[in-house]
C-alpha positions in Angstrom: 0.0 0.0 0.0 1.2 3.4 -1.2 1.7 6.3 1.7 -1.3 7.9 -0.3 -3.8 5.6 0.0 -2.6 5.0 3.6 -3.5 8.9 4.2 -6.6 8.3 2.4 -7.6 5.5 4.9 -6.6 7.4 7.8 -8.8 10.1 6.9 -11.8 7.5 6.7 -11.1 5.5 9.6 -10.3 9.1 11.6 -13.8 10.4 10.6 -14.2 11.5 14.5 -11.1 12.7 15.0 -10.5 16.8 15.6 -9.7 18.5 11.8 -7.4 20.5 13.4 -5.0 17.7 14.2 -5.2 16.5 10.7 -4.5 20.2 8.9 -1.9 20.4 11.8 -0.2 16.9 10.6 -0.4 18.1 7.0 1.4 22.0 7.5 3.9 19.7 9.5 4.6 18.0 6.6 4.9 20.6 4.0 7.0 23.0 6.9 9.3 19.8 6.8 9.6 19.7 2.8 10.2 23.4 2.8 13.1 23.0 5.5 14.5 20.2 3.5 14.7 22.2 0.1 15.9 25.2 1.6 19.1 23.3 3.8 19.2 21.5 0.1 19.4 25.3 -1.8 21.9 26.4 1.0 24.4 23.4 0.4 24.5 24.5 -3.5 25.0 28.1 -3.0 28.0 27.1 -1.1 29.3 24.4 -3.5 32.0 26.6 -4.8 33.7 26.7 -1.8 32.9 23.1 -0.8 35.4 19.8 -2.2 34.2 17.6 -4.6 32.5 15.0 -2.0 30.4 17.7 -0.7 27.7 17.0 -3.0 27.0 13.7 -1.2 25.1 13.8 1.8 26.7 13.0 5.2 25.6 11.3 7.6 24.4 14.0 10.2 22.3 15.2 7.5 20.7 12.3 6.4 20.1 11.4 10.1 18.4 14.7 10.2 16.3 14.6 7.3 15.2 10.5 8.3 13.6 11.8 11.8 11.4 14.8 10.0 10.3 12.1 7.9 9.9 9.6 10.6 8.1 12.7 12.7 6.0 13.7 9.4 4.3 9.6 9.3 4.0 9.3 12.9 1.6 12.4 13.3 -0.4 10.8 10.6 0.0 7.1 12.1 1.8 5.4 9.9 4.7 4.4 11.8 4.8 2.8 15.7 6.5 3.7 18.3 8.7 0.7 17.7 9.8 1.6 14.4 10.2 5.4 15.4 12.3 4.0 18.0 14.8 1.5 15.5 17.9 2.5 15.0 19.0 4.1 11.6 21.5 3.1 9.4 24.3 5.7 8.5 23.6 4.7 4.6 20.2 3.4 3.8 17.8 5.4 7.0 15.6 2.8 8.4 15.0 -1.1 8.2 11.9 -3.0 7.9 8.7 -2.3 6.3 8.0 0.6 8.8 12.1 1.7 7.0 10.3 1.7 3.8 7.6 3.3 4.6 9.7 6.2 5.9 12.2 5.7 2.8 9.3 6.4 0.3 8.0 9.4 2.1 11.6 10.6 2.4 12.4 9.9 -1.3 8.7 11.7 -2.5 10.4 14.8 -0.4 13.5 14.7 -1.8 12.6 14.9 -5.0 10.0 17.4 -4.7 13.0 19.2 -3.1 15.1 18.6 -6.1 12.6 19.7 -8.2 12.7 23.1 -6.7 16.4 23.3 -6.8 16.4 22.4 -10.1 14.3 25.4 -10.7 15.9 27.8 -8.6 19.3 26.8 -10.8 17.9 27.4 -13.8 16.6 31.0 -12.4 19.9 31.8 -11.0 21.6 29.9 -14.4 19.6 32.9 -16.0 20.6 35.7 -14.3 23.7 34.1 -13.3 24.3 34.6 -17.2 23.1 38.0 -17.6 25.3 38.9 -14.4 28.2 37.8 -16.0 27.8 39.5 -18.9 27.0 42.6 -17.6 29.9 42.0 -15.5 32.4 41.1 -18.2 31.4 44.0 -19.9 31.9 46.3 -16.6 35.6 44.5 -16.1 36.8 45.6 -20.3 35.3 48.9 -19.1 37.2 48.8 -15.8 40.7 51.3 -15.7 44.0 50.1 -14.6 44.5 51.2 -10.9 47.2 53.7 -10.6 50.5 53.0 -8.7 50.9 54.8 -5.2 53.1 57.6 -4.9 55.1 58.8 -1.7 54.6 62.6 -2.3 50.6 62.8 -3.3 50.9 65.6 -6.0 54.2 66.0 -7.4 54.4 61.9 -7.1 51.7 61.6 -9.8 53.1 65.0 -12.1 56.5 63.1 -12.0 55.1 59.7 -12.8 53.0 61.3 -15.9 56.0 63.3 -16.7 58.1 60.5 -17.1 55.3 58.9 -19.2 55.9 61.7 -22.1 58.4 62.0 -24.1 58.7 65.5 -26.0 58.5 65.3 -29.6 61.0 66.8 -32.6 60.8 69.5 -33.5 58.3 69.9 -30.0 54.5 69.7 -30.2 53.2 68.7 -27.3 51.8 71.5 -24.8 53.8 71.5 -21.4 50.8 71.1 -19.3 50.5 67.6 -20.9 54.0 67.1 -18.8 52.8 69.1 -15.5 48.8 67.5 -15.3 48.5 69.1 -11.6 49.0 72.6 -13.2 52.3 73.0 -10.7 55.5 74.0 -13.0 59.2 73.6 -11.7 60.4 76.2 -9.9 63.6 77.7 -10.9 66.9 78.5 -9.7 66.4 80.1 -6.1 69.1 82.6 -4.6 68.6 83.6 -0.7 69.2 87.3 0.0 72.4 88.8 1.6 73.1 91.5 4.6 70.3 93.1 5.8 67.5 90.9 3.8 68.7 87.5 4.8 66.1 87.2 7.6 63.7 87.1 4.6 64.5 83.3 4.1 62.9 82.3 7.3 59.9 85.2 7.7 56.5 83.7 8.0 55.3 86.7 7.1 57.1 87.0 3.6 55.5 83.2 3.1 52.3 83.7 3.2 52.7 86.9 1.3 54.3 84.3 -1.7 51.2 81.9 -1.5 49.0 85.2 -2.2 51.1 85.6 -5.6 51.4 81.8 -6.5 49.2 81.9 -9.6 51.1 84.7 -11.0 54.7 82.6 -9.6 53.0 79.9 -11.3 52.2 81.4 -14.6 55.8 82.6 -15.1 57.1 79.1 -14.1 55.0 77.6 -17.4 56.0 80.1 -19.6 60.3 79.7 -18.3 59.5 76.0 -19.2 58.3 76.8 -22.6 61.2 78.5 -23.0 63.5 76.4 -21.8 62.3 73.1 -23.9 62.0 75.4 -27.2 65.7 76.3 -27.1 66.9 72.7 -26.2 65.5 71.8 -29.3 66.6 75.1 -31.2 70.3 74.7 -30.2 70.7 71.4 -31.3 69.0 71.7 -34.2 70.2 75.1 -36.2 73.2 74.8 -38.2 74.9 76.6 -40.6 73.1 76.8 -44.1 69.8 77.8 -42.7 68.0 80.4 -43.4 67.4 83.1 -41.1 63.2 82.8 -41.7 63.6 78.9 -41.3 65.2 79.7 -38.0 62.7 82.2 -36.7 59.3 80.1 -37.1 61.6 76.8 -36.2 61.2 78.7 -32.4 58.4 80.6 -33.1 56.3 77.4 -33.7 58.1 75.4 -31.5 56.8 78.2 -28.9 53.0 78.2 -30.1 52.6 75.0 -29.3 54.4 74.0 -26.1 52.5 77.1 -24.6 49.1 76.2 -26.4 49.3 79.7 -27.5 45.7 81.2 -26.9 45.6 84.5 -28.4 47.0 87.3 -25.5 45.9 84.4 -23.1 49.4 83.0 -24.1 51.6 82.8 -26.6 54.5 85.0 -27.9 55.7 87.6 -26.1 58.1 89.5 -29.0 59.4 88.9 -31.9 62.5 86.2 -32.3 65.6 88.4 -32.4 68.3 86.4 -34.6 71.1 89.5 -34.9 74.1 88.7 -36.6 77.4 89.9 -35.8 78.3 93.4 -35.5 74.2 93.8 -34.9 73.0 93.3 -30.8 69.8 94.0 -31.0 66.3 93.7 -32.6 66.4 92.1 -35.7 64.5 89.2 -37.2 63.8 88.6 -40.5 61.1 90.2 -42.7 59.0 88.4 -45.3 61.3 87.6 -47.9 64.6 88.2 -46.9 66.8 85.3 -48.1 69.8 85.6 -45.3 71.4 82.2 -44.9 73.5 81.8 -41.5 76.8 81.3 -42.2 80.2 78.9 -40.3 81.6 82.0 -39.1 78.9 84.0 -37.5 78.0 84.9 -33.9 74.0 84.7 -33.5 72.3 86.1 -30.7 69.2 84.3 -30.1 66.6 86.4 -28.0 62.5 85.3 -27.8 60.2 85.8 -25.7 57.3 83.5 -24.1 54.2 84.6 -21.7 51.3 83.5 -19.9 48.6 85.8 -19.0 50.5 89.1 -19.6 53.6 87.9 -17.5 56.3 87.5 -19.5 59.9 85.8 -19.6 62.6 87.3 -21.4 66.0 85.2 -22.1 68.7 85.1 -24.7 71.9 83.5 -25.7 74.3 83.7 -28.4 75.5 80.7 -30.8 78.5 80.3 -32.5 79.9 77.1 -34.4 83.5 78.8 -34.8 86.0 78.4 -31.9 87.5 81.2 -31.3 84.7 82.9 -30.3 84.6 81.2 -27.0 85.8 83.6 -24.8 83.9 86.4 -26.2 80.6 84.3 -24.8 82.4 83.2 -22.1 83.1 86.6 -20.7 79.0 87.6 -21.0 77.6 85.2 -19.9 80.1 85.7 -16.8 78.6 89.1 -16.7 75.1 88.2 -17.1 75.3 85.9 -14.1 77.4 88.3 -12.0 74.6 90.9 -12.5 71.7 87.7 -11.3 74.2 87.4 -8.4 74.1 91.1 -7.4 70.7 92.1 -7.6 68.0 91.9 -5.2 65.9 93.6 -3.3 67.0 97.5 -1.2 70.0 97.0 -4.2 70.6 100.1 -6.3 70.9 99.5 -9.7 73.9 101.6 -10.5 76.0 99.0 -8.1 74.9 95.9 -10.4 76.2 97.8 -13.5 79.8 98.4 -11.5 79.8 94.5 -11.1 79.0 93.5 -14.3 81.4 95.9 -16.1 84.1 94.9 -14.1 83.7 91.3 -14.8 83.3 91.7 -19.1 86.5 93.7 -19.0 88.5 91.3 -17.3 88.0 89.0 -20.4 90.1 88.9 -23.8 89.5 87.2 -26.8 91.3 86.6 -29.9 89.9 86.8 -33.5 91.6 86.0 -37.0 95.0 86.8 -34.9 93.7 89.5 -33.2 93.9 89.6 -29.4 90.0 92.6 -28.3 89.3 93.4 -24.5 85.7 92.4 -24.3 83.5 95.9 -23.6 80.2 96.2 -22.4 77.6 97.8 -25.1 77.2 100.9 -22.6 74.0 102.4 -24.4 72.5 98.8 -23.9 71.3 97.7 -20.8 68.5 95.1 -19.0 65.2 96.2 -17.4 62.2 95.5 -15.4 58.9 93.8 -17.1 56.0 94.8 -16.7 52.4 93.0 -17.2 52.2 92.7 -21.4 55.0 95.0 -21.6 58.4 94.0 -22.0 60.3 97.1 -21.2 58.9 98.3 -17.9 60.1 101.3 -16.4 63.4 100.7 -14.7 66.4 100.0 -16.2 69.2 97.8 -15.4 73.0 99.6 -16.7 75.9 97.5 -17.6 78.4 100.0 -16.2 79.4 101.5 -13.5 77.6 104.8 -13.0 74.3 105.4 -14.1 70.8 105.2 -11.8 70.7 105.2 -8.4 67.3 104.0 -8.3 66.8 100.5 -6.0 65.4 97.6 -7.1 62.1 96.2 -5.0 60.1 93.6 -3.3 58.1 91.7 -6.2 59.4 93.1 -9.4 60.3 90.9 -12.2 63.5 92.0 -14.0 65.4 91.0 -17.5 69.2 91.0 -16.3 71.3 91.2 -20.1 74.3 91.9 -20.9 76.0 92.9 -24.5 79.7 92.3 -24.7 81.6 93.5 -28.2 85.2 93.6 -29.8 83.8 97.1 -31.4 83.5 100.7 -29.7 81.2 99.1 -27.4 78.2 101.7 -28.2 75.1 101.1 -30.9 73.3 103.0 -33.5 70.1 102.1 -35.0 71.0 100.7 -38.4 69.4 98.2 -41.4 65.5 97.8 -42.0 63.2 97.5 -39.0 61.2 94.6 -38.4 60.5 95.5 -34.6 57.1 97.2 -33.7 54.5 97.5 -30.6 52.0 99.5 -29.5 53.0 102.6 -27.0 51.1 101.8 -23.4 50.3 104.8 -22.3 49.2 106.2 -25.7 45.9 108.1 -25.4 43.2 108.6 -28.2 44.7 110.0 -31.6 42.8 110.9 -34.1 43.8 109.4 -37.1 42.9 110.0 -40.8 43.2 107.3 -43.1 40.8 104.3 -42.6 43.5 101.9 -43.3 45.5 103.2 -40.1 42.0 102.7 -38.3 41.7 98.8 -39.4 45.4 98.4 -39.0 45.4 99.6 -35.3 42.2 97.8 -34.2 44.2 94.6 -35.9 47.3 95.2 -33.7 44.8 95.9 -30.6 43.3 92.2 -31.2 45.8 90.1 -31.8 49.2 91.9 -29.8 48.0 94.6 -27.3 51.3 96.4 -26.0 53.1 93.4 -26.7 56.1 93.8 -29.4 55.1 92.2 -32.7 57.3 92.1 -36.7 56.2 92.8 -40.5 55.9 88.6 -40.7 53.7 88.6 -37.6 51.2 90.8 -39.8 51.9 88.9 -42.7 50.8 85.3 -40.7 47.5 86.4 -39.9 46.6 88.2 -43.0 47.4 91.5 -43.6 48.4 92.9 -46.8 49.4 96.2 -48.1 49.9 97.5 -44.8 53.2 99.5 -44.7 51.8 103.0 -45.5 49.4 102.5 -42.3 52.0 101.2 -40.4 54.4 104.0 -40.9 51.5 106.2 -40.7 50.8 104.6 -37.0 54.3 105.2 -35.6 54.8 109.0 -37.2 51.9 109.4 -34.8 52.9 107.8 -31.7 50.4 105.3 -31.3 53.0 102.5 -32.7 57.1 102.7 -31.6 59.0 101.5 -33.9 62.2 99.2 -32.4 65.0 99.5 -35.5 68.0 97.2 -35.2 70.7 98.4 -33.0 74.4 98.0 -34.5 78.0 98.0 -33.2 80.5 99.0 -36.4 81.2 97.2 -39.5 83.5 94.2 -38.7 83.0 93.7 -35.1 81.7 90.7 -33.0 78.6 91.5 -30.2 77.6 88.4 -27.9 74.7 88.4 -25.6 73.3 86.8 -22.4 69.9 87.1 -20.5 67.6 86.1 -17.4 64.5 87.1 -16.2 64.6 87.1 -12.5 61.9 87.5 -9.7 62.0 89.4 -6.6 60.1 87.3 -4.3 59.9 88.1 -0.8 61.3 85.3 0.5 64.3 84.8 -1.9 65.2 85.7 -5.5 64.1 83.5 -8.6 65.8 82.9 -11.4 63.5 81.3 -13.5 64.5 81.0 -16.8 67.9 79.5 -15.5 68.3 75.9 -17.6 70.7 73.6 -17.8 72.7 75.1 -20.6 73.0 78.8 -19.5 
């Protein structure tokens, strides 16, 4: 007989017994099969972690699941005391009919148990599936983790510095190289005599953090400069045109600063004088002068970054015996860095540097020159979009006894020459800016009008050249601009000359006046 039709009998032969026992006996068994498919769903969900023998039941479990069973047909009287009361075997449950009983009612629970695992796997199989390919999609999508740095900030500019390699000629913007926005400071020099206590001030600190955007700003535009003229001195050579020269540094500048209109860019025209020439000239559109073995070439160009502006130079020869003519300026350029600072007059630099060019000879085609400083040349302070500020810097002794002061940002230059040591304006002009403190002139001719509110747009007070016009357009402008500077609203910056036959050689820095310490911060590896 069938554990059915053994429930069905009890029900008749019960006919006077409570219903509540009976519902009771029935919600025991179904609270049993539920216990015994959700212990089953349990052992599966931890089957990952579990060995290979885990799938088999032990024996504690089947001891436990044998006595529900034996519990379940004892409430409905299909099993006596005796046979509840039997041992079990560790393998098979029960023995006897009273064991088989059991075993069927056990194995109808089992599998109604399996049942439902079987469907709660294929449920989980389905999202399991989804999960996992939302999940593989999620870990393609997922970013390498970075590696941990030791000094937070600069740790991770260094790492992604490091990860970048500048390009030749250069093209890549030097923020891709500095992704914190923090630039390298430069060369720092600590006061002397009375302003060495400015080292240590906690006042003159916090008075730098106020500044450190503008520090900051100057900083980028000194690296521009300095990565532009790495790549410029190893790459010009003689046989070059003097145009190919100019927008070899000029682009090399535009794009390592991301140039950005008067945001940042240029700050003056590339000066490439030659020989007995110091001074402002570049070449106009056209002009087909070819640098030559024997030549001395001062290199001079500007960058900037929101008006603030660094000016440095150097001079190139591939000839020898022009070594100690360099030598002895750019000894005089970094004797006049040494010397200033701030409460220092600006006469006493000039002594200094002087004394140092003189002390230097150099000898030329068999002919021993005392090096002399260019006396009617001399460096200056730099103002916001103006490169010439109002003081200036001598390179002799005598001269302004004006003091240099807290904050200021000065172009320390020196000329040296084998000629009379004096210039005169000489050869075309290329040079040009607008005069700052110009007020409104009336002018005449229309073309003048739209050639001003040109220069207004695109340079402000900041020095621009003839080719500069030419790159962004103009035409036929040279009445205009001649009409401009006979009027004063536009100074015109000719070249400045030494005599015929003579050798000039020039050095420069810009360097800052912080409270705290001096900066020179175009200062490089090379000069």
């Amino acid at each position: 007989m069938t554990v059915e039709s053994k429930i069905a009998d009890l029900d008749i032969q019960n006919e006077a017994a409570p219903a509540d026992d009976t519902v009771d006996a029935v919600a025991d068994l179904a609270s049993a099969s539920q216990t015994a498919a959700s212990k089953k769903k349990n052992k599966k969900k931890k089957k990952s972690a579990a060995s290979s023998g885990a799938d088999t039941p032990t024996a504690m479990e089947r001891h436990r699941h044998d006595t529900i069973g034996s519990m379940c047909l004892k409430s409905l009287g299909l099993l006596t005391e005796e046979a509840t009361s039997a041992p079990v075997n560790g393998t098979n449950g029960t023995n006897g009919t009273n064991g088989h009983a059991e075993g069927v009612a056990n194995g109808k629970m089992e599998a109604q148990a399996e049942r439902e695992d079987s469907a709660d796997e294929e449920e989980e199989a389905g999202e399991g599936g989804v999960g996992d390919g939302e999940a593989k999609k999620k870990k393609k999508k997922k970013k390498p983790k970075k590696k941990a740095t030791g000094a937070g900030g600069e740790g991770s500019q260094t790492a992604a510095a490091a990860a970048t390699t500048q390009t030749e000629p250069p093209t890549i913007p030097v923020s891709k190289f500095f992704p914190g926005g923090h630039y390298p400071e430069g060369e720092t020099q600590e006061y002397k005599d009375d302003n060495s206590y400015r080292t240590t001030s906690e006042e003159k600190r916090y008075l730098e953090r106020l500044e450190f955007d503008s520090y900051n700003d100057l900083r980028r535009a000194a690296e521009v400069h300095r990565q532009v003229r790495r790549y410029a001195r190893k790459t010009i050579k003689p046989g070059m045109s003097m145009t190919d020269i100019a927008e070899l540094i000029e682009n090399g500048t535009r794009n390592l600063i991301d140039a950005n209109g008067l945001e940042a860019g240029i700050a003056f025209p590339t000066g490439l004088s030659l020989n007995h020439c110091a001074a402002h000239w570049t070449p106009n559109g056209g002009d087909k002068t070819v640098l030559q073995y024997g030549d001395v070439m001062k290199v001079d160009f500007g960058t900037q970054v929101h008006g603030r502006i660094i000016d440095s130079a150097f001079t190139m020869t591939f000839d020898p015996q022009y070594d100690n003519l360099l030598a002895a300026v750019k000894d005089a350029t970094n004797t006049g860095v040494r010397e200033a600072g701030i409460d220092v007059r600006l006469c006493d630099i000039g002594a200094a540097i002087q004394e140092v060019m003189e002390s230097y000879e150099v000898e030329i085609n068999g002919k021993t020159y005392q090096v002399k400083p260019i006396r009617n040349l001399n460096g200056h302070s730099i103002a916001s979009y103006q490169i010439h500020g109002s003081k200036s810097v001598p390179i002799v002794k005598g001269g302004d006894q004006t003091k240099m002061e807290e904050g200021e940002l000065f172009a320390i230059e020196t000329f040296g020459s084998t000629g009379k040591g004096y210039v005169n304006e000489d050869m075309e002009c290329s040079h040009y800016g607008k005069a700052p403190d110009v007020g409104h002139v009336p002018l005449r001719l229309p073309r003048s009008k739209a050639l001003l509110n040109t220069i207004n747009k695109n340079f402000g007070t900041l020095a621009f050249c003839r080719r500069y016009l030419d790159r962004i357009g103009e035409t036929k402008y040279l009445m205009a601009l001649k009409n401009l500077v006979d009027t004063g609203v536009v100074n015109a910056y000719p070249p400045l000359c030494d005599q015929r036959g003579s050798y000039t050689a020039q050095f420069e820095h810009t360097i800052l006046l912080r409270p705290t310490r001096k900066e020179v911060l175009s200062r490089g590896d090379d000069y």
